[in-house]
MIPA-772705 format. One line per field, with one value per residue (C-alpha): x, y, z; residue number from 1. Coordinates in Angstrom, 1 decimal. Example, Ala and Ser with C-alpha at 12.3 -4.5 7.8 and 13.67 -1.06 7.14 Angstrom:
2
east (12.3 13.7)
north (-4.5 -1.1)
up (7.8 7.1)
resi (1 2)
//
This chain:
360
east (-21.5 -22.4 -25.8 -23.6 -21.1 -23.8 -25.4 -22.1 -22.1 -25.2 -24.5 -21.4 -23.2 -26.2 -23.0 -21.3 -24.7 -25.0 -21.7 -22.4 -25.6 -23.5 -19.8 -17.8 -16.7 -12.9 -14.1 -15.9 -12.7 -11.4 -13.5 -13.8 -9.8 -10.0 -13.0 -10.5 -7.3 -9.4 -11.7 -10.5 -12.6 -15.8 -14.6 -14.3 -16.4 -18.1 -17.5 -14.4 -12.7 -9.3 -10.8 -13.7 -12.0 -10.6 -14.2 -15.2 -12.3 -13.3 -16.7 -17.1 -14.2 -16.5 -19.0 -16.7 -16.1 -19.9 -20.7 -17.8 -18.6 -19.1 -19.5 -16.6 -17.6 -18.6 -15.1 -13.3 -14.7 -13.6 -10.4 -10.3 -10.1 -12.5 -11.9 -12.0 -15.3 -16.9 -16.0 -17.8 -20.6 -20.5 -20.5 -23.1 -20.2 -21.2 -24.5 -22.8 -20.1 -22.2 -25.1 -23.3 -19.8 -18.1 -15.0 -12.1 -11.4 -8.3 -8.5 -6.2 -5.2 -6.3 -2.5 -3.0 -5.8 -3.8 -1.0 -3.0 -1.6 -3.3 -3.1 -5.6 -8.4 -9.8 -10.2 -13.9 -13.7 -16.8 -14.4 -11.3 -12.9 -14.4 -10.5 -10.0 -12.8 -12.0 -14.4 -14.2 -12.3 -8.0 -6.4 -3.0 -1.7 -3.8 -1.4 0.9 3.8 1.7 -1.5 -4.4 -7.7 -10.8 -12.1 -15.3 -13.8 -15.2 -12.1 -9.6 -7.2 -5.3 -2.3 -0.4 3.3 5.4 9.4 12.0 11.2 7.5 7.8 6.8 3.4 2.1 -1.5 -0.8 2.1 0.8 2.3 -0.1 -0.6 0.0 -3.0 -6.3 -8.5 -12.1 -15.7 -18.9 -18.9 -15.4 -11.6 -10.4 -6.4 -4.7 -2.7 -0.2 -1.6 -4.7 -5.0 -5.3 -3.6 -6.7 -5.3 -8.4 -10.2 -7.7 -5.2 -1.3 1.2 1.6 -1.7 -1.4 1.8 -0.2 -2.7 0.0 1.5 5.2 5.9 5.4 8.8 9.1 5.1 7.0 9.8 8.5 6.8 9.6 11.1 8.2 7.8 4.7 2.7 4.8 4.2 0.5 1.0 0.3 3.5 4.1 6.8 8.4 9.4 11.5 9.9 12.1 9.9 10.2 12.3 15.0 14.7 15.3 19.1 20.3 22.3 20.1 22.4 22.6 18.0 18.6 20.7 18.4 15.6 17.4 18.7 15.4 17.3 20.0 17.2 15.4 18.0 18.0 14.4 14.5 17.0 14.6 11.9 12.1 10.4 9.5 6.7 9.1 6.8 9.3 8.2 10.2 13.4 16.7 19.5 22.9 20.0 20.3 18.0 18.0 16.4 15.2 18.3 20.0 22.0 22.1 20.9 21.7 19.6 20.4 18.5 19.5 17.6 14.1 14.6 15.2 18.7 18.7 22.0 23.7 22.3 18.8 16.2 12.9 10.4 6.7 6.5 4.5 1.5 -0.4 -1.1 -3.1 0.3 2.5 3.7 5.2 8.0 8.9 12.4 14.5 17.2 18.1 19.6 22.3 23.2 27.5 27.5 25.3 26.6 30.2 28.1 26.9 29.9 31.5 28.7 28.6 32.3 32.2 29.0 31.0 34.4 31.5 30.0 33.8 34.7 31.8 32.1 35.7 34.9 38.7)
north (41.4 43.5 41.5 38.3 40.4 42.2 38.6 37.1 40.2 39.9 36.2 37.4 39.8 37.5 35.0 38.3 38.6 35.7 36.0 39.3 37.5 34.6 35.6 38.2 41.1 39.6 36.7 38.5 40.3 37.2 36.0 39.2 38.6 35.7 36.5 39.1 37.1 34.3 36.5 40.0 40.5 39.5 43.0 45.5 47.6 46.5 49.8 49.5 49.2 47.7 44.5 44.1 41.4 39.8 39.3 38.0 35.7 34.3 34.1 32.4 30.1 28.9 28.6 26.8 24.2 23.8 22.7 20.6 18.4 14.8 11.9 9.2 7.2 10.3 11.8 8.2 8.6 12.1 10.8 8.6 5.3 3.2 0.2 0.7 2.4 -0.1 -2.7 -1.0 -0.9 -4.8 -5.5 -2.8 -1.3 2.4 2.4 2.4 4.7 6.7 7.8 6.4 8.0 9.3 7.1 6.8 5.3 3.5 4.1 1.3 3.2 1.3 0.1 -1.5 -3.6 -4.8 -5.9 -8.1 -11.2 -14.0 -16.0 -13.1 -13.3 -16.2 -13.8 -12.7 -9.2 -7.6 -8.8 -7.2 -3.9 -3.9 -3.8 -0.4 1.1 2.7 4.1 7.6 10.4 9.8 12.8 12.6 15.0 12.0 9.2 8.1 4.9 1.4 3.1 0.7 1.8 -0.5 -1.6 -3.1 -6.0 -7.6 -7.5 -6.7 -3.7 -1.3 -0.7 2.7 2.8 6.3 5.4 7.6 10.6 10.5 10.9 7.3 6.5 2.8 1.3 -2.4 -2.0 0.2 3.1 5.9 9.1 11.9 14.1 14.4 13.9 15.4 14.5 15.4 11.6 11.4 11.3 9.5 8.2 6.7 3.8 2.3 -1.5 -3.4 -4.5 -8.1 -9.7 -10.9 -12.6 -14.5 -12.9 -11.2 -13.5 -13.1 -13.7 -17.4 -18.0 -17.0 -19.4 -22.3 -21.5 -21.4 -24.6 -23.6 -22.7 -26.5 -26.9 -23.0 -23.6 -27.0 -25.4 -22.5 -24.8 -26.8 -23.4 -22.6 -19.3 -19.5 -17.9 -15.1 -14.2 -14.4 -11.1 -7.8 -6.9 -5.5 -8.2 -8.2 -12.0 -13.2 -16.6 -19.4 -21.7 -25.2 -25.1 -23.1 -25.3 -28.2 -26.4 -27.2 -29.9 -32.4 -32.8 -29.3 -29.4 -32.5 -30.9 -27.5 -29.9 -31.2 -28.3 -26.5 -23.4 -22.8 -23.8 -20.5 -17.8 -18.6 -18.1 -15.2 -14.2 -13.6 -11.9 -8.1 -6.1 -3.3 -3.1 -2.9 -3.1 -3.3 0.4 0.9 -1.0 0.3 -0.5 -0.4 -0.4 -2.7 -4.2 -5.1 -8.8 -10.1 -12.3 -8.8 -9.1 -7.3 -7.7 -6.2 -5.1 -4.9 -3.7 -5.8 -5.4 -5.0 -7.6 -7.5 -9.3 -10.2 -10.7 -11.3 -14.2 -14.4 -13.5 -11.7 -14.0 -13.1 -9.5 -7.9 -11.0 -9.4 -9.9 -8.4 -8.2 -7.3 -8.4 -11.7 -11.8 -15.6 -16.0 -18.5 -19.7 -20.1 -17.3 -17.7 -15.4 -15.6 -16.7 -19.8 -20.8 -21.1 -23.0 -25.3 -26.2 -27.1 -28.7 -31.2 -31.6 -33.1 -35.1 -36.5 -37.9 -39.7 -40.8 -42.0 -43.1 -45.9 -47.1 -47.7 -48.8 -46.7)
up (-10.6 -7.8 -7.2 -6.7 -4.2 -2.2 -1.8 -1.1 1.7 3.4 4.0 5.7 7.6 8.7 10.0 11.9 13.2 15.1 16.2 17.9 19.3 20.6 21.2 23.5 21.6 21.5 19.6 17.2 16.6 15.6 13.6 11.4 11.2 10.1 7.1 6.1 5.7 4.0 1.7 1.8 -1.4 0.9 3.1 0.6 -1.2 -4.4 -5.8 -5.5 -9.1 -8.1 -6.8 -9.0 -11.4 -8.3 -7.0 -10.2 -10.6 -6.7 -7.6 -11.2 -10.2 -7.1 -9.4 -12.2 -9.7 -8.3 -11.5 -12.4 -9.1 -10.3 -8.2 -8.7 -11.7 -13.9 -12.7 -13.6 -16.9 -17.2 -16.4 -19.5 -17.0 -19.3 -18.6 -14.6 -15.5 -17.9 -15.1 -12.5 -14.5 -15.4 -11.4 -10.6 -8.1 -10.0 -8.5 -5.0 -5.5 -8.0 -5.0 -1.5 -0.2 1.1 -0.8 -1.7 -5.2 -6.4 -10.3 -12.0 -15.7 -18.5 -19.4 -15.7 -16.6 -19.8 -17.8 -15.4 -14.7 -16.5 -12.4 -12.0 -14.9 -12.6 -9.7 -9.4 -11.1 -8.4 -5.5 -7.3 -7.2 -4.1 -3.4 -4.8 -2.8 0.6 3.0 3.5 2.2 1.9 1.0 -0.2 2.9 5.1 4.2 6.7 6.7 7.0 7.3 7.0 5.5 5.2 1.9 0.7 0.7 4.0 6.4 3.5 4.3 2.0 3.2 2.0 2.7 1.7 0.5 -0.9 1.5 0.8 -3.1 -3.4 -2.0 -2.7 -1.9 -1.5 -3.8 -6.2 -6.6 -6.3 -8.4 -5.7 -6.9 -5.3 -8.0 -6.1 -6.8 -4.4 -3.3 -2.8 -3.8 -6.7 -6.9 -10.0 -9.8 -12.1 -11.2 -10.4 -7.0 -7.6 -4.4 -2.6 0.5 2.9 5.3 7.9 6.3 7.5 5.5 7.6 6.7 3.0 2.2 2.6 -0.1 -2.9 -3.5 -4.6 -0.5 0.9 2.0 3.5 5.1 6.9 8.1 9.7 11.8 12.6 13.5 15.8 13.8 12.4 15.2 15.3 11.6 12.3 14.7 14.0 12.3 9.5 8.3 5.0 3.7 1.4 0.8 -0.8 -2.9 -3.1 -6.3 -3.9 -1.1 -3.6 -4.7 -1.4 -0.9 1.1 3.7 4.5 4.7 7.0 9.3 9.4 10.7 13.4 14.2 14.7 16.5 13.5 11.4 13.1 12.5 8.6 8.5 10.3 7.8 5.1 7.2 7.4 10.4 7.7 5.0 1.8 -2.1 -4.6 -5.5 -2.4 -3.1 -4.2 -5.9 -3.2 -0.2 2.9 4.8 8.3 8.9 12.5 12.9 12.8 10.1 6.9 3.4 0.5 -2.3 -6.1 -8.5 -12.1 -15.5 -13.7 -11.0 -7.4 -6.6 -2.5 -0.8 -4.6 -5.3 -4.9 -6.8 -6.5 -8.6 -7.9 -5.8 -3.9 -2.4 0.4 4.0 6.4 8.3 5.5 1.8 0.4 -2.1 -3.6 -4.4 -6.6 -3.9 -0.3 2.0 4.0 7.0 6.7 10.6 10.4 6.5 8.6 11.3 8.7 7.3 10.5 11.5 8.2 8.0 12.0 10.5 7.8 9.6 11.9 9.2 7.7 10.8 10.9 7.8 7.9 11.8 12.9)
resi (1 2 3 4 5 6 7 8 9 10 11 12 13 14 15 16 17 18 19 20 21 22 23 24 25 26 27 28 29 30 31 32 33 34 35 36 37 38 39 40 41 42 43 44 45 46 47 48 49 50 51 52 53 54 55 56 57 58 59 60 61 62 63 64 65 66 67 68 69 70 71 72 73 74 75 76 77 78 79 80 81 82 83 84 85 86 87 88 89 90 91 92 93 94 95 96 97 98 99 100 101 102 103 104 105 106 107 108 109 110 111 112 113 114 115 116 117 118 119 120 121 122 123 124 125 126 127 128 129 130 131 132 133 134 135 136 137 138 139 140 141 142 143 144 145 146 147 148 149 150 151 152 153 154 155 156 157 158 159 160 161 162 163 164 165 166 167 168 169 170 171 172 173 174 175 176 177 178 179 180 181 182 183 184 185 186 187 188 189 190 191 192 193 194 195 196 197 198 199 200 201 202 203 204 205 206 207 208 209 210 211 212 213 214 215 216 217 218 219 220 221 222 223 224 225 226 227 228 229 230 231 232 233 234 235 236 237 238 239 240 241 242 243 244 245 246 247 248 249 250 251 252 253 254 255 256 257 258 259 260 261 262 263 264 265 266 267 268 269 270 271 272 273 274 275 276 277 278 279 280 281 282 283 284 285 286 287 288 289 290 291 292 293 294 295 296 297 298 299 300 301 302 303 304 305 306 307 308 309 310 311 312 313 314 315 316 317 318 319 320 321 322 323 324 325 326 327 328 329 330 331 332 333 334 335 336 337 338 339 340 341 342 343 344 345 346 347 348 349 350 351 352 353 354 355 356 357 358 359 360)
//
């Protein structure tokens, strides 16, 4: 015990040492302050009785932890995640985040890797992983609103966003564990989902529309609109993406006059874009949203689905961009203004259209 202390002591003194050698006498000062306040057990006597479990306590728990340091995989297996681990293994990923670092590891639970899509069992598994590796150390107190944190994915971001007064925190749309799980290589979060939204290379969310084929119609139409450059900036955009089923509810006299109408046809795509990051980890029930045509949406939260404006519905969440997140819905929405613009629009279109056939 006291061995260990008066070590612990002259390594303290050989520091004060050089300070004395190097520093003005005010600065010592300080710096003996501020061994005190940190360790006061470091500036008392051995002998003394009423401290001695408390330097014990300091010590062996220093040394508890020195020995319990693992590097990510070892601690992901300590964890219990066996699946994540047995995967890293299969793709050889464990021998760079076993002996490189530092990381950061996004641990998927073992439930999460049940629940993968089945879309996603064609998605090369070394790719999907190098997903949930960050460089560097992210600390949990590091995490800010839409920060953006490399992956090992070439040119593949993970972006974290906080909601709910910071007690959510999502990566990508997962929601994130908020303990810093520490190994000597790194820092190691559990997540409730496998990251398995892969979007191209520095792919925006304009660019990712075009690679799945139930957004045809919407990838036309924001060209028609001229919008599509603008969803290729920086961002981040949220966007309620109608597929081509929704498109195909509208009466086709209503799509014909949107595409002649490329500026009306503008504000009700606008309508379902978002200049916010929002997951659905993020989304609540009674919230409102405020879209770039500046009107509002409501959100509704309804047996485990995400209900937009009251009738719309949320059918694939949470597909990624390098400039925000995608969410497909099942119909159409319609800012109140321009639906009223519509209908006055087709009603004049129709007494032309009756007026030439009965040639009055």
């Amino acid at each position: 015990m006291r061995f260990v202390t008066f070590e612990l002591l002259f390594c303290v003194l050989q520091c004060i040492e050089a300070s004395l050698i190097t520093l003005p006498s005010v600065e010592v000062e300080k710096s003996l302050d501020k061994i005190a306040a940190e360790k006061p057990y470091l500036m008392m006597s051995p002998n003394d009785a009423s401290v001695s479990s408390e330097v014990m306590e300091n010590i062996e728990g220093s040394l508890h932890k020195i020995g319990e340091a693992k590097n990510l995989v070892d601690l992901a297996e300590s964890l219990n995640l066996t699946t994540l681990v047995k995967a890293l293994e299969e793709t050889g990923l464990d021998n760079i985040i076993d002996h490189e670092g530092h990381f950061t590891l996004f641990a998927p639970t073992n439930e999460a890797f049940e629940n993968i899509p089945k879309w996603a069992s064609q998605l090369p598994l070394k790719e999907v992983l190098r997903l949930h590796v960050a460089r560097g150390k992210i600390h949990t107190n590091d995490i800010k609103n839409d920060l953006l944190v490399r992956s090992l994915l070439p040119k593949r971001d993970i972006r974290f966003n906080l909601y709910k007064d910071g007690k959510v925190i999502t990566a990508n749309g997962a929601r994130v564990c908020p303990v810093d799980n520490l190994a000597h290589n790194g820092v190691l979060h559990i997540i409730d989902r496998v990251l398995v939204s892969l979007y191209e290379r520095e792919g925006s969310i304009a660019k990712e529309l075009p690679r799945c084929p139930i957004f045809k119609s919407l990838t036309k139409l924001l060209g028609v609109a001229d919008l599509t450059e603008a969803l290729n900036s920086a961002g981040p955009f949220t966007l309620f993406a109608p597929t081509d089923d929704a498109f195909a509810k509208l009466p086709a006299d209503v799509v014909k006059h949107l595409v002649e109408n490329p500026s009306i046809l503008k504000q009700v795509l606008l309508y379902h874009v978002v200049g916010e990051t929002w997951f659905t980890a993020g989304l609540e029930d009674g919230q409102t949203l405020t879209t770039l045509q500046k009107s509002t949406l409501s959100v509704a939260l309804k047996d485990g689905s995400v209900v937009l404006g009251g009738t719309s519905t949320v059918t694939v969440p949470d597909a990624v961009g390098n400039n925000g997140v995608i969410h497909a819905i099942d119909s159409v929405l319609m800012p109140p203004s321009i639906q009223k613009k519509l209908e006055k629009m087709m009603t004049k279109s129709a007494k032309r259209t009756l007026k030439g056939i009965n040639r009055d």
